[in-house]
C-alpha positions as CSV (number, residue, x, y, z in Angstrom):
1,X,24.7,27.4,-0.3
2,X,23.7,30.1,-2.9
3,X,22.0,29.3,-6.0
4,X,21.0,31.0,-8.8
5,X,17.7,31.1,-11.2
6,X,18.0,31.1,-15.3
7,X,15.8,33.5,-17.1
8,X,14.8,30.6,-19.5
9,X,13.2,28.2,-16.9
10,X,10.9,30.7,-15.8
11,X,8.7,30.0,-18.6
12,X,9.1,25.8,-18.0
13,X,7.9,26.0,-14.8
14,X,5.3,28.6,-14.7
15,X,2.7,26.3,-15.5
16,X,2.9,23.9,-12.3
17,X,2.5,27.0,-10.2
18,X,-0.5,28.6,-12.7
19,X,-2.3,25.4,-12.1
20,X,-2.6,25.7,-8.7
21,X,-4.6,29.1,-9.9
22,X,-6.7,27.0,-11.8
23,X,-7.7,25.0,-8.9
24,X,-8.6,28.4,-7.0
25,X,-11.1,29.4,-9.3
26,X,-13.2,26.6,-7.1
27,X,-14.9,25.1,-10.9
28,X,-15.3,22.2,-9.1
29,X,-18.1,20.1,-10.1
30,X,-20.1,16.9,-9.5
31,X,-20.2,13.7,-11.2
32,X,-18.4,10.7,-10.5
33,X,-14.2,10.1,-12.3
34,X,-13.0,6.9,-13.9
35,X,-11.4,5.8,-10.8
36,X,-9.5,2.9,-12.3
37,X,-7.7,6.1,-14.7
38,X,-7.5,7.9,-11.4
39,X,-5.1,5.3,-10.0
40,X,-3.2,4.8,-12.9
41,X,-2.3,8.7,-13.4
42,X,-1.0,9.3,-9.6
43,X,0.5,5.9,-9.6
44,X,2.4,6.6,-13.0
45,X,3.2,9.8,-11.6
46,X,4.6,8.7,-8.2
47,X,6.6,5.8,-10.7
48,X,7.8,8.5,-12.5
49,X,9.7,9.7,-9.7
50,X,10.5,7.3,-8.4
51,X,12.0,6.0,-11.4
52,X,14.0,9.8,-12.2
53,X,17.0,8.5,-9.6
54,X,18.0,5.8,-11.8
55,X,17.1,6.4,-15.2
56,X,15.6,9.4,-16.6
57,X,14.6,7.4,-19.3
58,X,12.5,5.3,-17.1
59,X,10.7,8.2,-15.7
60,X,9.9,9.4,-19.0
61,X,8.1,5.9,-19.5
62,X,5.8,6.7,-16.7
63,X,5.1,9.9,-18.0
64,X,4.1,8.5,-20.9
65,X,1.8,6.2,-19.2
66,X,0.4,9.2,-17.7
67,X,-0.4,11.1,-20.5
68,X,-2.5,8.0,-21.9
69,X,-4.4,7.5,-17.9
70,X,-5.1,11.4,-18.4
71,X,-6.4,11.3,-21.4
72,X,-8.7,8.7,-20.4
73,X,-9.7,10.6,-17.0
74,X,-10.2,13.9,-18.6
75,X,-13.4,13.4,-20.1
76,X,-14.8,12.6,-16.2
77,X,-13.1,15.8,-14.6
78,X,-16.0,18.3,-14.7
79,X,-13.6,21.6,-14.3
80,X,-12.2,21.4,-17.9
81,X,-9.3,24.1,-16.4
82,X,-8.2,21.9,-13.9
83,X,-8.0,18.9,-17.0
84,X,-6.0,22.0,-18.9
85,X,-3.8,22.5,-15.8
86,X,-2.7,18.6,-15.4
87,X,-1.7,18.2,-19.5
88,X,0.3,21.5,-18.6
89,X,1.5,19.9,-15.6
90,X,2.9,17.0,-17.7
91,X,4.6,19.0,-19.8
92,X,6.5,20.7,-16.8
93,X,7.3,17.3,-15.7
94,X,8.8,16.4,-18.9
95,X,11.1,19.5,-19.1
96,X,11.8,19.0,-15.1
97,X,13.4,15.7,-16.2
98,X,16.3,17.1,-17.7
99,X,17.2,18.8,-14.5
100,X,17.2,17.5,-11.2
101,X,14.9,14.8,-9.7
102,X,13.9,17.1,-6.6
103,X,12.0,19.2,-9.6
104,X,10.6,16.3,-11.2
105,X,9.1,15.5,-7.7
106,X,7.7,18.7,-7.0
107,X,6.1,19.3,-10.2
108,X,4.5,16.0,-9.9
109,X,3.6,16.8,-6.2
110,X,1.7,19.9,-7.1
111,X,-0.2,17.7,-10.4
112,X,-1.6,15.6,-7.5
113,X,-2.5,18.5,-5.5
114,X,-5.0,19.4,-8.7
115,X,-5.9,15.7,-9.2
116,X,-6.9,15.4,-5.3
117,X,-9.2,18.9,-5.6
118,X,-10.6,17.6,-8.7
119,X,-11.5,14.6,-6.9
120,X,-12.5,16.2,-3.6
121,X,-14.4,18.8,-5.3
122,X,-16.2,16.0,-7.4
123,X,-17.2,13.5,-4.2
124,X,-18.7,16.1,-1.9
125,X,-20.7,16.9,-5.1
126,X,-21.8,13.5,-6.2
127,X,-22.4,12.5,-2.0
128,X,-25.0,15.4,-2.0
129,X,-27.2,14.1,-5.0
130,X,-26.8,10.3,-5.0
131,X,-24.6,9.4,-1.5
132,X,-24.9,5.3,-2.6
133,X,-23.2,6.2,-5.8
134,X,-20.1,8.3,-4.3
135,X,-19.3,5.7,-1.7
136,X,-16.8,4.3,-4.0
137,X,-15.0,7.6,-4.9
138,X,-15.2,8.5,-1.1
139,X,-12.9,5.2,-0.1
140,X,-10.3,6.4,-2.8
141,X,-10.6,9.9,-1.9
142,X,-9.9,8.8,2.1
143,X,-7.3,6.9,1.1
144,X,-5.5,9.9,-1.0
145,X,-5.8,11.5,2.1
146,X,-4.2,9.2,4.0
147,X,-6.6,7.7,6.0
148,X,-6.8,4.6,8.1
149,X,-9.0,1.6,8.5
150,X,-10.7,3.1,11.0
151,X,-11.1,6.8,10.0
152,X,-12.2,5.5,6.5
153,X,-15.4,4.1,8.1
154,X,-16.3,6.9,9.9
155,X,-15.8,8.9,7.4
156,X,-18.4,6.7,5.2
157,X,-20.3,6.7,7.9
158,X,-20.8,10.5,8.1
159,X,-21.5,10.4,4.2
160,X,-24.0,7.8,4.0
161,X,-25.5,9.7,7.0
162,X,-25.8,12.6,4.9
163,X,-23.2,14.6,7.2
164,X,-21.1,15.9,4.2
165,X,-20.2,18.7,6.5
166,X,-18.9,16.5,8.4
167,X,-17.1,14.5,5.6
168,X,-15.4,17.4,4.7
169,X,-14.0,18.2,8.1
170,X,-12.3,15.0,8.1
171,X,-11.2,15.5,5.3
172,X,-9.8,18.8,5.5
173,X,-8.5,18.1,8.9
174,X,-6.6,15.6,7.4
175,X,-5.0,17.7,4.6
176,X,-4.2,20.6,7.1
177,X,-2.5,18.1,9.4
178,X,-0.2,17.4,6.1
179,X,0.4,20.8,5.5
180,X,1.7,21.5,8.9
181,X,3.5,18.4,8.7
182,X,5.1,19.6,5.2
183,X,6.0,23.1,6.9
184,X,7.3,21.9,10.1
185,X,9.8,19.8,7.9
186,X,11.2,22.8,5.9
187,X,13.2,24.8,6.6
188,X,14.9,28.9,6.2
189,X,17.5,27.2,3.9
190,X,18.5,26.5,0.1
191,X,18.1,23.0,-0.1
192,X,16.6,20.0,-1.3
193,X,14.4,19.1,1.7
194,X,12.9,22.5,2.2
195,X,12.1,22.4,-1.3
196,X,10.6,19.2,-1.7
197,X,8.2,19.8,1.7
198,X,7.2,23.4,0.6
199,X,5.8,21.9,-2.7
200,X,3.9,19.2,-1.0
201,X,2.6,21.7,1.7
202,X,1.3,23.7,-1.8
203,X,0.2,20.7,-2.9
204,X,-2.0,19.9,0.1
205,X,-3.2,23.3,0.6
206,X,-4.3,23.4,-2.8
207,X,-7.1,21.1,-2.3
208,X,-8.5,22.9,0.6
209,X,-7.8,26.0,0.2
210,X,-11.7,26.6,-0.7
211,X,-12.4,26.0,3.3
212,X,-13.8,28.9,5.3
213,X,-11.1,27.7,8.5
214,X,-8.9,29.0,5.8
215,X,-9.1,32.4,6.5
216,X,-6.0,34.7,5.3
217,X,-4.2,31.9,4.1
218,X,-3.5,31.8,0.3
219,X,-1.8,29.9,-2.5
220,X,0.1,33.2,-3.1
221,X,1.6,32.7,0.0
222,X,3.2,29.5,-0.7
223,X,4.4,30.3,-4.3
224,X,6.2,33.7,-2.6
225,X,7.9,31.1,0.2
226,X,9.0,28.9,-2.9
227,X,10.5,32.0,-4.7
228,X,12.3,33.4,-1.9
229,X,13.6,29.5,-1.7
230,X,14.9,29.3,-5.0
231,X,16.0,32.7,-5.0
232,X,18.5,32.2,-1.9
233,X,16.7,34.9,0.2
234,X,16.6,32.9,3.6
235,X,15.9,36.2,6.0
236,X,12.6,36.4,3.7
237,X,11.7,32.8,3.7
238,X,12.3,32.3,7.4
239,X,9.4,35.3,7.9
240,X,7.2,33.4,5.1
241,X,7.6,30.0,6.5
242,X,6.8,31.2,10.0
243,X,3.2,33.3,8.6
244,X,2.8,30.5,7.1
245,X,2.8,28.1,10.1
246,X,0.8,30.8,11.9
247,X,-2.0,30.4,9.1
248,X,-1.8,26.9,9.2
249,X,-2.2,26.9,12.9
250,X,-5.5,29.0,12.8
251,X,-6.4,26.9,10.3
252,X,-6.3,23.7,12.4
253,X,-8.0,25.6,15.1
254,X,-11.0,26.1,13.3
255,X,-11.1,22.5,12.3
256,X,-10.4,20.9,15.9
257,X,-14.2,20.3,16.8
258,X,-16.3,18.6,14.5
259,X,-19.1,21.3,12.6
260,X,-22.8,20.9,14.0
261,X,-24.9,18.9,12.0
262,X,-26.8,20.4,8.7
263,X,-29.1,18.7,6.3
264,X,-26.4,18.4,3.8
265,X,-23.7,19.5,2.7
266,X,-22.5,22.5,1.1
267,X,-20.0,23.2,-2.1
268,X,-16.4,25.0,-1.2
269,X,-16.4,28.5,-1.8
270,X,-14.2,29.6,-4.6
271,X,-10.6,31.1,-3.6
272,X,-7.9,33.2,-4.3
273,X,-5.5,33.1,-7.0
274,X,-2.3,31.4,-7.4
275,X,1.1,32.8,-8.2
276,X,4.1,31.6,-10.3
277,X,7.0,29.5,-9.0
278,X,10.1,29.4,-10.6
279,X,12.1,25.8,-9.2
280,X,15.8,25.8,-9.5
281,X,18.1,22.4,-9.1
282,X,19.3,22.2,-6.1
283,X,21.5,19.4,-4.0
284,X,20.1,16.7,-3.1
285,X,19.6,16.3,0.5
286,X,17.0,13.8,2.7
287,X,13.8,14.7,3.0
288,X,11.2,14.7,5.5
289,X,7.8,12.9,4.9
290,X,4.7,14.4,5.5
291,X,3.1,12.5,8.0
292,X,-0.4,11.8,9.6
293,X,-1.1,12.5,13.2
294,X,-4.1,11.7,15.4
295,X,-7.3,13.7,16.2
296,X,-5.0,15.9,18.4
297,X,-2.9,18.0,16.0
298,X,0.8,19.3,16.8
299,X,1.0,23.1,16.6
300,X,2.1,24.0,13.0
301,X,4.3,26.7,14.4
302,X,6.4,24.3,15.5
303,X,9.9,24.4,14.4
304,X,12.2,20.8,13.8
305,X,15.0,22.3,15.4
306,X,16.8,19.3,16.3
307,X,16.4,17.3,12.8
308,X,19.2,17.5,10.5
309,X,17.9,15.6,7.5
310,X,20.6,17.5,5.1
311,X,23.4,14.9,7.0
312,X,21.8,12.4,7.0
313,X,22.9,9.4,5.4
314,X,21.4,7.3,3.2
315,X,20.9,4.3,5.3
316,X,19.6,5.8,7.7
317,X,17.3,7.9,6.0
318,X,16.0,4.7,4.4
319,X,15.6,3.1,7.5
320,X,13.6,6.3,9.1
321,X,11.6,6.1,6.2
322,X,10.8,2.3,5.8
323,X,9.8,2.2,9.5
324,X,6.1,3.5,9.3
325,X,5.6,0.9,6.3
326,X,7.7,-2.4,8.5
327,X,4.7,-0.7,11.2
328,X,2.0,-1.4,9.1
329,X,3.0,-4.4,7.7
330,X,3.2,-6.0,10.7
331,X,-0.5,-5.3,11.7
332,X,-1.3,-6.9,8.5
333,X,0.6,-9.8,9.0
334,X,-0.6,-10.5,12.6
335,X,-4.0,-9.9,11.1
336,X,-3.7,-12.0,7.9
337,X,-2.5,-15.2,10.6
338,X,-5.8,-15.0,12.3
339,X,-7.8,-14.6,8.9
340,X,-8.5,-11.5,9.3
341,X,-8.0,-10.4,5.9
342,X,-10.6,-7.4,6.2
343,X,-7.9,-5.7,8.9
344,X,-4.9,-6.9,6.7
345,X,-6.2,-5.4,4.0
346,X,-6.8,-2.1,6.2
347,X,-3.1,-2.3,7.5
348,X,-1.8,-2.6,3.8
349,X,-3.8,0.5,3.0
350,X,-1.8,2.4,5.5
351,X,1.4,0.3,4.6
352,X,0.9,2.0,0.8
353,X,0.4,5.4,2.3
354,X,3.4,5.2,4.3
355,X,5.5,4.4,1.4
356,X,3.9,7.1,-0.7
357,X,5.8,9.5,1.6
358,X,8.7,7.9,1.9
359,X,12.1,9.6,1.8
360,X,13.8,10.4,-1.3
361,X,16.2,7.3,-0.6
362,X,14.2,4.5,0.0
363,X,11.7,5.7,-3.3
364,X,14.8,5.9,-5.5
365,X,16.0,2.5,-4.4
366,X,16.2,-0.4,-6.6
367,X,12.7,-2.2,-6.0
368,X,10.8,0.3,-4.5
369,X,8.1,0.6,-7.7
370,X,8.1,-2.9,-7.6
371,X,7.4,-2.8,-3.6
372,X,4.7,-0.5,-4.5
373,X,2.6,-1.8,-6.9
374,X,2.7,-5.5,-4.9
375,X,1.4,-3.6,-1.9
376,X,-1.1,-2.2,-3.8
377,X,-1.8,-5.2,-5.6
378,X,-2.0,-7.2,-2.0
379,X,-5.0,-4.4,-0.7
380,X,-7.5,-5.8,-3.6
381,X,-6.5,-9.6,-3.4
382,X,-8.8,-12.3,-2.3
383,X,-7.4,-15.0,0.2
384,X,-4.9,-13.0,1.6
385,X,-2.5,-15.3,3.4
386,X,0.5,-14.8,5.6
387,X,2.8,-15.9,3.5
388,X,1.9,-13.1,0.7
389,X,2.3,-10.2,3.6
390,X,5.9,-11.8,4.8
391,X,6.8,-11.5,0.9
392,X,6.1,-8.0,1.0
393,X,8.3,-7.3,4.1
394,X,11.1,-8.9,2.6
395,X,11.0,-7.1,-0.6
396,X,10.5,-3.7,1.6
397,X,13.9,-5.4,3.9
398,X,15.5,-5.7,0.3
399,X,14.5,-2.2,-0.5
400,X,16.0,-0.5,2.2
401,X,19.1,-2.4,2.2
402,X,19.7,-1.9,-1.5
403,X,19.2,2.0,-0.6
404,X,21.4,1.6,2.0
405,X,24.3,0.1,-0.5
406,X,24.1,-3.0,1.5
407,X,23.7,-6.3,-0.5
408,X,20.2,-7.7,-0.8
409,X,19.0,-11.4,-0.1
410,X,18.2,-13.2,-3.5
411,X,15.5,-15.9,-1.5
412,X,13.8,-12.7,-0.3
413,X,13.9,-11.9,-4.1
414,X,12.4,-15.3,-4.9
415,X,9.9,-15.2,-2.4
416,X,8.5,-11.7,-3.9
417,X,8.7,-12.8,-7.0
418,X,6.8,-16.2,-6.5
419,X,4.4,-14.5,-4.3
420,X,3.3,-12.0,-7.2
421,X,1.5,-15.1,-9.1
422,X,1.2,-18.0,-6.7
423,X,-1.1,-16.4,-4.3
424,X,-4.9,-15.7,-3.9
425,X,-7.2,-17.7,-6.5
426,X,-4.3,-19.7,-8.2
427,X,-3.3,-20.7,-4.8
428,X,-6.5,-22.0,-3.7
429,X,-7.8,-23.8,-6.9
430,X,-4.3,-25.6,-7.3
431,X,-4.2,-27.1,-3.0
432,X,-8.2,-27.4,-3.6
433,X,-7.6,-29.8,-6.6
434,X,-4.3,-31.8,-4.7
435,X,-6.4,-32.2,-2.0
436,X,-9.2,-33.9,-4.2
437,X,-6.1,-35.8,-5.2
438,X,-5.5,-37.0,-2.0
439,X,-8.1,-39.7,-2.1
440,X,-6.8,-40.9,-5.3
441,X,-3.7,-42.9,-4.0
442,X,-5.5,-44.2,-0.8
443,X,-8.6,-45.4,-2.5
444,X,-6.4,-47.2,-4.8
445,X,-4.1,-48.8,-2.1
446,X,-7.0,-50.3,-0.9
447,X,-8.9,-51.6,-4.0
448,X,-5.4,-53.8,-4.5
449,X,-4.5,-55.0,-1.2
450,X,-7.8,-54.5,1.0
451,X,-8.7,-53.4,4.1
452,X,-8.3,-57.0,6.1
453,X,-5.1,-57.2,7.1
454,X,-4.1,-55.4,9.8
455,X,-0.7,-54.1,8.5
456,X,-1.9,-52.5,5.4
457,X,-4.6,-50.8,7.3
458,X,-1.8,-49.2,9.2
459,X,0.2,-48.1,6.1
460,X,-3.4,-46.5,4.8
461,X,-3.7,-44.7,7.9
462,X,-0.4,-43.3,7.9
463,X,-0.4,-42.4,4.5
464,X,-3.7,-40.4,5.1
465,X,-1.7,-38.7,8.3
466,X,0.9,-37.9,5.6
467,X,-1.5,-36.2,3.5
468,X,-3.8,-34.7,6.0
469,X,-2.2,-31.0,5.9
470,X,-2.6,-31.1,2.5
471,X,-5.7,-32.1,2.4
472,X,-6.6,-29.0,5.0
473,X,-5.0,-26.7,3.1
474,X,-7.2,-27.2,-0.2
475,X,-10.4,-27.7,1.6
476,X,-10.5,-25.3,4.3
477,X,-8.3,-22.9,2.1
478,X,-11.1,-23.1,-0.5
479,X,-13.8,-22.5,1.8
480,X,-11.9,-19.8,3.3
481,X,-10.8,-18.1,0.4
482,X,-15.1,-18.4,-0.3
483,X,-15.5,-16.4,2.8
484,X,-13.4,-13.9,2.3
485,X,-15.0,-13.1,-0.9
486,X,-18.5,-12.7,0.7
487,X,-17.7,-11.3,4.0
488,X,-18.9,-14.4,5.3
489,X,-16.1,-14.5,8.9
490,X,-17.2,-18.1,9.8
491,X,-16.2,-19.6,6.7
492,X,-13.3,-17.0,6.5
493,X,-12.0,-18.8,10.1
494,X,-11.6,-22.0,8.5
495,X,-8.5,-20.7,7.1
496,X,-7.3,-20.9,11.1
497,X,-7.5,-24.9,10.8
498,X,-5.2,-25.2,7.6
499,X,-1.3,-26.0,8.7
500,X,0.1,-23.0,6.9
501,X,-1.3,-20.6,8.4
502,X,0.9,-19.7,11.5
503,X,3.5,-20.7,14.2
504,X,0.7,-22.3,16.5
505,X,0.1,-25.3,13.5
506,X,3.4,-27.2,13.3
507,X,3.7,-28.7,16.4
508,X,0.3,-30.5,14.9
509,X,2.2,-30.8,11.7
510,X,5.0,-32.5,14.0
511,X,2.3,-34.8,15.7
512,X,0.7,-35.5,12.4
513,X,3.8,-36.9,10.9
514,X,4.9,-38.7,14.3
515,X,1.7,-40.7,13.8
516,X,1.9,-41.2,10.2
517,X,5.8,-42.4,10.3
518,X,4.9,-45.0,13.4
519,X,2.1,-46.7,11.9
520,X,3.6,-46.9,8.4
521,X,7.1,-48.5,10.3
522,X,4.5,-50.9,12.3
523,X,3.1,-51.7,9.0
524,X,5.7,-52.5,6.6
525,X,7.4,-54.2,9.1
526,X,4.8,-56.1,10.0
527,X,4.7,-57.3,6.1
528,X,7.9,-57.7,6.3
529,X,7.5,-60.6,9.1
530,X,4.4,-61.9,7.3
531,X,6.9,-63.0,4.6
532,X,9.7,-63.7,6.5
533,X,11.8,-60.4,5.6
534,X,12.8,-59.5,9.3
535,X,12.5,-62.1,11.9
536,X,12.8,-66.0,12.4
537,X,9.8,-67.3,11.3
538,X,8.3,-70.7,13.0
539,X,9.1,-74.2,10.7
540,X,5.4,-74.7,10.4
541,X,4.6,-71.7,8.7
542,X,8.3,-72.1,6.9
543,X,6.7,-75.1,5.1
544,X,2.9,-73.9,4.6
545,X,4.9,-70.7,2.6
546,X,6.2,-73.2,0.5
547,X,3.5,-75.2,-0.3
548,X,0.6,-72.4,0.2
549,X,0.4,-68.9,-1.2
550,X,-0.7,-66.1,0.8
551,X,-3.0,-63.1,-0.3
552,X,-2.1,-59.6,0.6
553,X,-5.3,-58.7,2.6
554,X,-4.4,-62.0,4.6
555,X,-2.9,-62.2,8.1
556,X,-0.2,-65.1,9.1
């Protein structure tokens, strides 16, 4: 496939590629961002494509919504060229939407790559002069990275330490692991995929480019691989793509031990200039995800000679890309049925990040925004239960089958839905006060009948039995739900002893019931013998009925 460039979109897409210059001039400076902005921008932006496969009108929403999170973020970006760069950058995303969605996405791939340096640039700067006032901005920063549970603690660790070297090798480590990722998935070819993965190895790169392990390796060198792309010259791009794997390589070398241990640490050094970029539309084809490896990295050299993502169909792209995410929200649902909401939470985090690089398929499905913020929504919630985490993997199941073309369930519709606003503190305040309830009915049963005869002690009982999981449930959810919020893991726990929280509980239900059924049948039809309902009763107490009234709370 051959395609060709336009003279006039040279100037509409310079500016994406020039920003990436911008972030070379290494401005970077310290202070701490509106983090709340922060999330909005990259997650309007991620909407935004997301939203470009099904209405371009949609995307330009987002883009919208971007503009306003940028404008209030700006004023806490300390390199007023990068600010410049990213109100550029939305401009080129606006003009990329009347073309094809694969530019959309890699215009709004290399904007992130400027808000991530911004934001790297900003935390190392801020760790070194106040670390308790960065840790914050360091959690968000990890998690842009990619991060999991467990790196993200080490990684504050290191900072409140005062190991910022040591910071930033985890955190470059991370990004160069990316790149090679992004590299390894493109390929010497005209298409959509090698496309898409060149602009989010740029992107990557971008942020540390600044690194010493850099060495050689330039932004140039990217932005020539991206023009031989669009240009059709494969024979060139084949010879870029493999320096560029080469460099990558190195790079990783130099980041596979951890630095010795300064007292502090020190700002990036500035680095080279970018070039221009000139994207063309191209065919759609799948795409390959960067993805996050452990501490041992894959050679970047490597070459995916046996992956064929331009055949691939839809469903099963979608279901390669939704697996990582069905992954990680299975660890936070085996975590949330123990009460471990501090590991859920961690999981989710990773379950977000994984659908962040999903393929183009699964992010263009019907849902998937939808899918995204709940997940993200789920990370900050308090009294996380299992029942909010199962929600999310049937929306995600509804996801992939809808990008699939395969029909979708409507009760795993309901159940997302329903989960969005009955769950954390509604939840618990509405069982808590049912539970108080619970005592209404019983105290009242036995202010009219009493406690003295045998039969209608039996009916209280059972009715209690009835009520007793939902009494559990408000109490112990209440106190758990407390726990949670404080960090305090005995009251957390308590969670464990309310009947809704996992498989082990219903045989308990099951007993529970048993009991409450059998001594509500003794009773009433023990009452029902008192007054001679069921039964023959004896002549003598035949004639007393008739002559002598009985009280309730009385025994024959």
């Amino acid at each position: 496939m051959r395609l060709s460039i336009q003279d006039d979109r040279t100037g509409r897409v310079r500016a994406p590629m020039t920003l990436l210059a911008l972030a070379a001039l290494g401005l970077g400076g310290a202070g701490a961002q509106d983090l709340a902005a922060y999330n909005a921008l990259a997650q309007n932006l991620d909407g935004a494509v997301t939203a470009r496969g099904t209405s371009a009108q949609a995307a330009l929403t987002r883009l919208d919504a971007a503009q306003s999170a940028l404008d209030t973020l700006a004023p806490t970006i300390r390199n007023r060229q990068i600010v410049s760069g990213l109100k550029d950058a939305l401009g080129s995303s606006r003009a990329a939407l009347g073309r094809t969605p694969a530019e959309l996405e890699a215009q709004v791939l290399l904007a992130r790559g400027l808000m991530r340096k911004a934001l790297y640039d900003q935390t190392l700067s801020l760790l070194s002069g106040a670390p308790a006032n960065g840790a914050a901005q360091l959690q968000l920063l990890g998690r842009e990275f990619g991060l999991n549970a467990q790196a993200l603690q080490v990684l504050g660790s290191d900072a409140k330490a005062g190991r910022l070297e040591r910071t930033a090798w985890r955190l470059q480590r991370a990004a160069v692991q990316k790149v090679s990722a992004s590299l390894a998935a493109a390929r010497p070819t005209q298409s959509t995929a090698s496309y898409v993965n060149l602009a989010r190895a740029t992107s990557w790169f971008t942020v540390v480019q600044d690194s010493a392990g850099a060495g050689e390796l330039k932004v140039s060198q990217f932005g020539d691989a991206l023009r031989q792309l669009t240009s059709g010259d494969t024979a060139a791009l084949g010879t870029s793509l493999t320096a560029l794997r080469s460099g990558t390589a190195a790079f990783a070398a130099t980041l596979a031990n951890p630095p010795a241990a300064t007292p502090a640490g020190t700002k990036p050094a500035a680095g080279g200039a970018a070039p221009t970029v000139t994207p063309v539309p191209v065919t759609p084809g799948s795409q390959t995800p960067a993805t996050q490896t452990p501490d041992t990295q894959s050679p970047a050299t490597q070459t995916p000679a046996t992956q064929s993502p331009a055949t691939q169909t839809p469903a099963a792209e979608a279901t390669a890309g939704a697996g990582a995410a069905y992954v990680a929200l299975g660890r936070a649902l085996a975590a949330s049925g123990h009460a471990d909401n501090a590991a859920a939470r961690e999981a989710l985090t990773e379950a977000s990040a994984a659908l962040a690089g999903a393929p183009a398929a699964l992010r263009n499905a019907a849902g998937f925004d939808r899918l995204q913020g709940a997940v993200s929504a789920a990370q900050g919630r308090s009294a996380l239960r299992p029942t909010d985490v199962q929600a999310l993997i049937a929306s995600l199941a509804n996801v992939e089958n809808a990008a699939a073309g395969r029909p979708v369930s409507a009760l795993d519709g309901a159940s997302a839905g329903v989960s969005r606003w009955f769950s954390g503190w509604l939840r618990v305040l509405i069982f808590a006060l049912l539970a108080g309830l619970t005592v209404l009915p019983l105290y009242l049963l036995n202010l009219a009948f009493g406690g003295r005869n045998t039969y209608w002690r039996a009916i209280m009982v059972g009715l209690g039995l009835l009520m007793l999981p939902l009494f559990l449930e408000g109490l112990f959810g209440l106190l758990g739900a407390f726990g949670d919020l404080f960090g305090a893991a005995p009251l957390r726990n308590l969670l464990n002893l309310t009947l809704s929280q996992g498989a082990y509980a219903l045989p308990v239900w099951a007993v529970l019931s048993a009991a409450a059924l059998g001594l509500m049948a003794f009773g009433f039809r023990g009452l029902c013998e008192q007054f001679g309902l069921l039964g023959t009763a004896k002549p003598s107490v035949q004639n007393a009925t008739q002559h002598t009234s009985i009280d309730w709370d009385e025994e024959v």
